[in-house]
C-alpha positions in Angstrom: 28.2 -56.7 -33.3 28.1 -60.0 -35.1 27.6 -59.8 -39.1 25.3 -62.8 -40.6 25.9 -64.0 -44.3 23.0 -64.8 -46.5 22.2 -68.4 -46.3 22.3 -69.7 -50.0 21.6 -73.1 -51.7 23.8 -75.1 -54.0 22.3 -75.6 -57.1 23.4 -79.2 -57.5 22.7 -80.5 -54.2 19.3 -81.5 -52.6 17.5 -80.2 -49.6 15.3 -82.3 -47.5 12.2 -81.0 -45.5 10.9 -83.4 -43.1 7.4 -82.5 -42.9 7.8 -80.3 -45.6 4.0 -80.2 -46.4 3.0 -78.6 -43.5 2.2 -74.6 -42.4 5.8 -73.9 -41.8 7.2 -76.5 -44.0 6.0 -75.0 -47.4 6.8 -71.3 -46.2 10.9 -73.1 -45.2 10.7 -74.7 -49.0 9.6 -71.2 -50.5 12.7 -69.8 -48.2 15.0 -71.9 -49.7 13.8 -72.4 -53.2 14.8 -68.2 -53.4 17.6 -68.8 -52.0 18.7 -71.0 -55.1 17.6 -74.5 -54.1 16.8 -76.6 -57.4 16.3 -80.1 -55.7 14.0 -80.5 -52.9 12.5 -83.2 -51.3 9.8 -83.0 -48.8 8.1 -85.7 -46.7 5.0 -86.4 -45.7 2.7 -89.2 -44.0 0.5 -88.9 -46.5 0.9 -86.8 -49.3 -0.2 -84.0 -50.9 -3.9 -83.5 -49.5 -5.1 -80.3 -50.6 -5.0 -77.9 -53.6 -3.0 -75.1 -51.5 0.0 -77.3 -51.3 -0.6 -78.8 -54.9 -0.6 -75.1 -56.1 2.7 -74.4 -54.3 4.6 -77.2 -55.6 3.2 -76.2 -59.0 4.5 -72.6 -59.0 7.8 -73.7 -57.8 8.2 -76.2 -60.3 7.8 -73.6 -62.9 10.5 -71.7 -61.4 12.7 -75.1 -62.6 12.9 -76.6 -59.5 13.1 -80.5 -59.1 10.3 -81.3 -56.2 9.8 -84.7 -55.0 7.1 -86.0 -52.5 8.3 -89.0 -50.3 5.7 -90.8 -48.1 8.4 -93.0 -47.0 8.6 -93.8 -43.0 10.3 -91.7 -41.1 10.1 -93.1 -37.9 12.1 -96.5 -39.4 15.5 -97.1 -40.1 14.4 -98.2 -43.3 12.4 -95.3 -44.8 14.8 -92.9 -43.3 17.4 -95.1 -45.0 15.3 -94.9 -48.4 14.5 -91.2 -48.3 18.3 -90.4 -48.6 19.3 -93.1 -50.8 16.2 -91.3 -53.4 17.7 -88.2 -52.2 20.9 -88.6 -53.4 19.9 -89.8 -56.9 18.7 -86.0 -57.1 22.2 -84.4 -56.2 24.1 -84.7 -52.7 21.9 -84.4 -50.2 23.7 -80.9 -48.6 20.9 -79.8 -45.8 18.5 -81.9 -43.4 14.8 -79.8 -42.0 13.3 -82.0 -39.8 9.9 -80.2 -39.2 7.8 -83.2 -38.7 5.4 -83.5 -35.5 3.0 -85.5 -34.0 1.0 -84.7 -30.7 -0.8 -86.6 -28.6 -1.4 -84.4 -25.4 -2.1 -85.6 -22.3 -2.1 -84.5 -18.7 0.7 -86.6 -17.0 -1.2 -89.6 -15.2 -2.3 -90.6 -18.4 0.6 -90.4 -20.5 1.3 -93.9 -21.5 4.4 -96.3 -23.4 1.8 -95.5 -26.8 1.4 -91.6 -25.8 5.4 -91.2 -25.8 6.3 -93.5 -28.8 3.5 -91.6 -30.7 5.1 -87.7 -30.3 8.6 -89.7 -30.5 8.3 -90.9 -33.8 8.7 -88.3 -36.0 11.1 -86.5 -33.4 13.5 -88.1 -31.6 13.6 -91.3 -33.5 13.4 -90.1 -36.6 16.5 -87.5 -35.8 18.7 -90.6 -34.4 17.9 -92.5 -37.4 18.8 -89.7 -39.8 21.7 -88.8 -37.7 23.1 -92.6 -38.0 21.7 -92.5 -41.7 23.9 -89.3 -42.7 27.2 -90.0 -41.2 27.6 -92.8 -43.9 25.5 -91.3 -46.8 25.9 -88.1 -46.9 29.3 -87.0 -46.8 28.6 -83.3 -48.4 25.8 -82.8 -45.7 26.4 -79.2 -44.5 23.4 -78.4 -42.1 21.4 -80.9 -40.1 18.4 -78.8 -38.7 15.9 -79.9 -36.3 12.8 -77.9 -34.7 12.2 -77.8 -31.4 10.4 -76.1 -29.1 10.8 -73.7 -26.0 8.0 -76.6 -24.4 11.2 -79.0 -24.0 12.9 -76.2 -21.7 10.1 -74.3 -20.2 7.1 -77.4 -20.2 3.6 -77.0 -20.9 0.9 -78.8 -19.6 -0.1 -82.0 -21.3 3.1 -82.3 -23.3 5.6 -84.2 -21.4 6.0 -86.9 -24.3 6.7 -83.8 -26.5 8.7 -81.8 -24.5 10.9 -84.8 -24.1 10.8 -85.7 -27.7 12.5 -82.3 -28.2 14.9 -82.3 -25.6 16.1 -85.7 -27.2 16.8 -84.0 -30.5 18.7 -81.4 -28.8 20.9 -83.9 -27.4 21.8 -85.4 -30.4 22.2 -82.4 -32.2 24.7 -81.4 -29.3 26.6 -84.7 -29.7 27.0 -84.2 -34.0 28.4 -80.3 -32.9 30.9 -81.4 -30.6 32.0 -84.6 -32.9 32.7 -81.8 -35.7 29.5 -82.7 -37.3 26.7 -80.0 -38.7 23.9 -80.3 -35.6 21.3 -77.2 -34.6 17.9 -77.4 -32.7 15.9 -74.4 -33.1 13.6 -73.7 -30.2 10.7 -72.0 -31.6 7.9 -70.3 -29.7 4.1 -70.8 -30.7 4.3 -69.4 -34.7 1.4 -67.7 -36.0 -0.5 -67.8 -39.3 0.7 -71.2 -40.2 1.6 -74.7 -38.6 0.3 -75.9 -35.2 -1.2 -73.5 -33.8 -2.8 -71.6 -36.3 -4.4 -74.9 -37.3 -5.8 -75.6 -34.0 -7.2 -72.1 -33.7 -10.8 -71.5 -35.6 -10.1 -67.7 -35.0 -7.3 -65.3 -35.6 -6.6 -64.6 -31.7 -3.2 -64.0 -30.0 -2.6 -66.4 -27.3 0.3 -67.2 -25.4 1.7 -70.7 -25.0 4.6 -71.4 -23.1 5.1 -67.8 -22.1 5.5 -66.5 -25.4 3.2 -64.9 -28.6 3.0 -66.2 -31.9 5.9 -65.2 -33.6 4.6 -64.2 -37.6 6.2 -66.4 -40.0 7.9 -64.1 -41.9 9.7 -63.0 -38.8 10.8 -66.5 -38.0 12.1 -66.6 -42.1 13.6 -63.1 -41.5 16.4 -64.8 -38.4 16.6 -67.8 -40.2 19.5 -66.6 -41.8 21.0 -65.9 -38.7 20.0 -69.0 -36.9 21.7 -71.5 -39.7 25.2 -69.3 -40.0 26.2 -68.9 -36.9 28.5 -71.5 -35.7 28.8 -70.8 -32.0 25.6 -73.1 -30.5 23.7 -76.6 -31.2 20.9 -75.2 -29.9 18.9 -71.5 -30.4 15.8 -70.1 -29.9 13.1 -67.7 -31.4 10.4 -66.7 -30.0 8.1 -63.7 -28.6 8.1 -63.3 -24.8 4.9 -62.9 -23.7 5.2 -59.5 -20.9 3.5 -60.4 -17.3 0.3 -57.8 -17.4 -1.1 -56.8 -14.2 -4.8 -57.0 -13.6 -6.0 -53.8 -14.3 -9.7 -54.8 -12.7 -11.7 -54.1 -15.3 -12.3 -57.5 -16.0 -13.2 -59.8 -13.4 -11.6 -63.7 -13.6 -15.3 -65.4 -14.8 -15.5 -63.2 -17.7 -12.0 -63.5 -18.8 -12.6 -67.0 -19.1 -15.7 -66.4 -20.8 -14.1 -64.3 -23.0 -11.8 -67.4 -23.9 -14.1 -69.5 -24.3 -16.2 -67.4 -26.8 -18.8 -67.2 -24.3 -21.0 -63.9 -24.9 -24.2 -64.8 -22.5 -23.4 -66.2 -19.3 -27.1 -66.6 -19.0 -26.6 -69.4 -21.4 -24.3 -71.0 -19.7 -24.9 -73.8 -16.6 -22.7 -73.0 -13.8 -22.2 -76.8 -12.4 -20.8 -77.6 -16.1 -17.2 -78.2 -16.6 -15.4 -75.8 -18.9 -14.5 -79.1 -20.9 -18.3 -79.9 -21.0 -18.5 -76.6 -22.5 -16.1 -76.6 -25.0 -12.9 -76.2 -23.6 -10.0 -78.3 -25.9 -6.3 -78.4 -24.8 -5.2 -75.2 -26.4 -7.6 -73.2 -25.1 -7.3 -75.2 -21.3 -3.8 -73.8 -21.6 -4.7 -70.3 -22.2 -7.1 -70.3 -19.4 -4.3 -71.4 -16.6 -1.8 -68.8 -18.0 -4.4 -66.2 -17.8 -5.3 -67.4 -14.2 -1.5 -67.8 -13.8 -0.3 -64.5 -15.0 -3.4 -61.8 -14.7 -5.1 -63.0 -11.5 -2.1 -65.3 -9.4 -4.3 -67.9 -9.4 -2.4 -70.9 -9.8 -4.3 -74.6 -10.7 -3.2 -77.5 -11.9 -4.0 -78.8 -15.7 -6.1 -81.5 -13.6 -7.8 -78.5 -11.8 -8.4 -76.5 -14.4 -9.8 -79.7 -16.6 -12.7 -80.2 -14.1 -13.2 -76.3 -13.4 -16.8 -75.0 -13.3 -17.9 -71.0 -13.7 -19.8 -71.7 -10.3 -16.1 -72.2 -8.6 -15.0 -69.1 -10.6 -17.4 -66.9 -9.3 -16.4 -68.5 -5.3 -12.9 -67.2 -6.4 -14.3 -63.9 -7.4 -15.7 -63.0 -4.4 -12.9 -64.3 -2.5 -10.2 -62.2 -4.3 -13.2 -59.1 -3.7 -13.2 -59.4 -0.1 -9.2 -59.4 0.2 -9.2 -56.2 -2.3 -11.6 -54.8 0.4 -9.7 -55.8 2.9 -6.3 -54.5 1.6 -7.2 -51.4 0.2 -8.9 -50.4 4.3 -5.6 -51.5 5.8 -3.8 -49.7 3.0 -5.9 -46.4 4.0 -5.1 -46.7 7.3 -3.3 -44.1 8.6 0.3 -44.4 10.7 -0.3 -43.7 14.5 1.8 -41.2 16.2 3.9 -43.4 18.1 4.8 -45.9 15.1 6.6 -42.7 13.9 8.0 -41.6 17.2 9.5 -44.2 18.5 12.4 -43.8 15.9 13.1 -40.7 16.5 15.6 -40.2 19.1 15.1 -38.5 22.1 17.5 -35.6 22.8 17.5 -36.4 26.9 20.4 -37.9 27.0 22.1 -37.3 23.5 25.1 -35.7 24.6 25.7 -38.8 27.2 28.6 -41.5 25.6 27.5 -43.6 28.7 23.9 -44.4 30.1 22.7 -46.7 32.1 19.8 -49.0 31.2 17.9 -51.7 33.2 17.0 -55.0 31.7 14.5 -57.5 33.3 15.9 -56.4 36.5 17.7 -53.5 38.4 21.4 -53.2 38.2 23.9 -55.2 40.4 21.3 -58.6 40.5 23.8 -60.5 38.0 27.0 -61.6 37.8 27.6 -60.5 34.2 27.7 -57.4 32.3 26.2 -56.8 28.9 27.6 -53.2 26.8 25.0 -52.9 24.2 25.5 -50.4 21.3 23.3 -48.7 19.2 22.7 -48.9 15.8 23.1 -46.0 12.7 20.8 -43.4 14.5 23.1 -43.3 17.6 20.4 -43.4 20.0 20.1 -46.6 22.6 16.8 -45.8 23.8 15.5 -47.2 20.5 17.0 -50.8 21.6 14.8 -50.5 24.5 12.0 -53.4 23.2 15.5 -55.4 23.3 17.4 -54.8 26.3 14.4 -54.4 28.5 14.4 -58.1 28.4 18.0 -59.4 28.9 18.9 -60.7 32.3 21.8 -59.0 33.0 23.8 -55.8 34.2 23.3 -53.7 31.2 25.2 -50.8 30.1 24.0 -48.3 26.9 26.6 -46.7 25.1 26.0 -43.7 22.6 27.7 -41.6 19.7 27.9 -38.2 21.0 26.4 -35.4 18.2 29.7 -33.1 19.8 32.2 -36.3 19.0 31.4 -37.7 16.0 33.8 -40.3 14.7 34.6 -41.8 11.2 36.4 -44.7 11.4 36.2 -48.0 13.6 40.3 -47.4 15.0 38.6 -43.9 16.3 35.2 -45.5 17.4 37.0 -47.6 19.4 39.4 -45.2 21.3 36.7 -43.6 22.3 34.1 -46.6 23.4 37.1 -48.4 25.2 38.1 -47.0 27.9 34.1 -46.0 29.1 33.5 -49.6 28.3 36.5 -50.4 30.6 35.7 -48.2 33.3 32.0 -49.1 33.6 33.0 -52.7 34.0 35.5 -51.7 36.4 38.2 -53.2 34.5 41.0 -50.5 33.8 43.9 -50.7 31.2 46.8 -50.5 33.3 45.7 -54.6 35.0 46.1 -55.2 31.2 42.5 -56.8 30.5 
């Protein structure tokens, strides 16, 4: 059982949020501000941009906090190099959040050089500047924090430029831990109620990305105390596993799509259409193949699904009907006597340690001699699909029901000297 300390701020030091006017950004800058953080300094592209964050910033300034909005460039070595020098006017700069994120998803064949540099940016060349940055600025820095993703271990479709993005933080964050240096990438799963996802959905729907729910921000702020103490890994992860749900039937595949899409009348709806022509974006294009994926085991591509029409869905349908059909008669069907039979034994014979057998043809036609012994039942007769076509002397050998033996040593003394004697081969000429 491992105890975690409350994480707590130094009053005199400063606390930087990369991206700190985002969803999960101003709920981090809440976290620390009540944890005692005076000086904070949060970044941003282009400011504040509506009155939600202005109204945040005002409340915690009238807790006497010190807040400072930097626009400066993140993804240069010179506005990384000015945010900390303006940092440390404020106090030490103790702690590093770097939150920001840029996507540009794609499907593979048309990521480009652009696509890559663009989700880089903020990520992975932002973190190697700061990391460069720090080691000679910031000499009190106790925690250097990035955000990752579970998309840079697990992948999801269209975000190979982020993914990798992630993946790159990781690895420098692995390299600061094992030079002594403060270094930890949190992988987080898709958060709900603020950030990414939640801005890219128009309604309050639980979908899975990745294979995992949205974790509720106050759950992710509930570990985080966990996450930043503990010493023992660069690199940790939060997130909600999504279970694997079995297909019930109620719902066929076309209207669980539908039901993705918002569709309510499939009346409305041209069959021939794409489900982008309808209205499919990238978040919701994900859903659909980890539905197909995990509900029906029907597995497309991001390229397949892309150009997918409800006319095709309904030809899968009926496919997946006639199998049902088909599975559920052969399922009905009952055993035939025989398929039972046959592995029971037959008690002519049991008592017999030797019996002869005939292969592909009678006794005496070959020049060598096969002993073939049964299996657990005891019985040879049930070899008889086997032997029956070996072209060789054969010779059966069976465990008695009177003599029943334990061990191998005691097997043996008994199978030997049959074994010897029906090859005519006797112990005394030493063979």
């Amino acid at each position: 059982m491992y105890l975690f300390c409350r994480y707590n701020c130094d009053i005199d030091k400063t606390y930087i949020i990369c991206g700190g006017l985002g969803g999960f950004g101003l709920e981090l800058a809440d976290w620390l501000i009540l944890r005692g953080c005076k000086n904070l300094v949060l970044t941003s592209r282009n400011g504040i941009k509506n009155g939600y964050q202005a109204y945040r910033i005002s409340v915690w300034k009238s807790y006497g906090c010190n807040i400072k909005i930097s626009t400066d460039n993140i993804t240069t070595y010179e506005g990384c190099s000015n945010l900390i020098e303006k940092s440390n006017k404020l106090g030490p700069v103790h702690a590093i959040f770097n939150l920001a994120v840029v996507l540009n998803d794609t499907i593979f064949e048309n990521q480009t050089k652009q696509t890559f540099k663009t989700s880089f940016g903020p990520k992975a060349i932002a973190t190697e500047y700061l990391d460069i940055i720090t080691r000679k600025m910031c000499p009190q820095l106790r925690d250097f924090v990035v955000f990752s993703s579970v998309s840079c271990g697990r992948g999801n479709a269209g975000q190979t430029n982020y993914g990798m993005a992630n993946s790159i933080m990781e690895r420098i964050c692995e390299k600061r831990k094992s030079e002594g240096l403060p270094g930890l990438a949190i992988q987080w799963g898709a958060i709900g109620e603020v950030g990414l996802v939640a801005d890219m959905r128009e309604e309050a729907i639980e979908i899975e990305i990745g294979g995992t729910l949205q974790q509720k921000i106050s759950n992710c702020l509930g570990i985080m105390d966990q996450l930043l103490k503990q010493n023992e890994s660069a690199i940790v992860s939060s997130m909600v596993v999504a279970e694997k749900k079995s297909n019930t039937g109620g719902d066929n595949i076309v209207d669980a799509v539908a039901n993705i899409l918002g569709i309510k009348d499939m009346k409305s709806v041209p069959l021939q259409a794409t489900l982008a022509e309808i209205g499919m974006d990238s978040m919701t294009g994900i859903e659909i193949k980890q539905t197909l994926d995990r509900e029906y085991e029907v597995f497309l591509s991001a390229q397949d699904i892309k150009v997918l029409t409800f006319a095709k869905l309904l030809e899968i349908q009926a496919e997946r009907s006639i199998e049902n059909e088909d599975g559920i008669k052969k399922q009905q069907a009952p055993e035939t006597p025989n398929a039972i039979i046959q592995f029971i034994p037959s008690e002519e014979n049991a008592t017999e340690i030797i019996l002869p057998i005939t292969g592909k043809s009678s006794q005496g036609s070959y020049n060598c001699t096969v002993i073939i012994f049964p299996g657990i039942d005891g019985s040879i007769k049930i070899l008889e699909p086997l032997y029956k076509n070996i072209m060789a002397n054969l010779v059966g050998l069976q465990y008695p029901h009177f003599d029943q033996k334990d061990t191998l040593e005691e097997m043996g003394k008994l199978f030997l000297p049959v074994s010897f004697a029906s090859l005519k081969i006797y112990a005394d000429d030493g063979r």
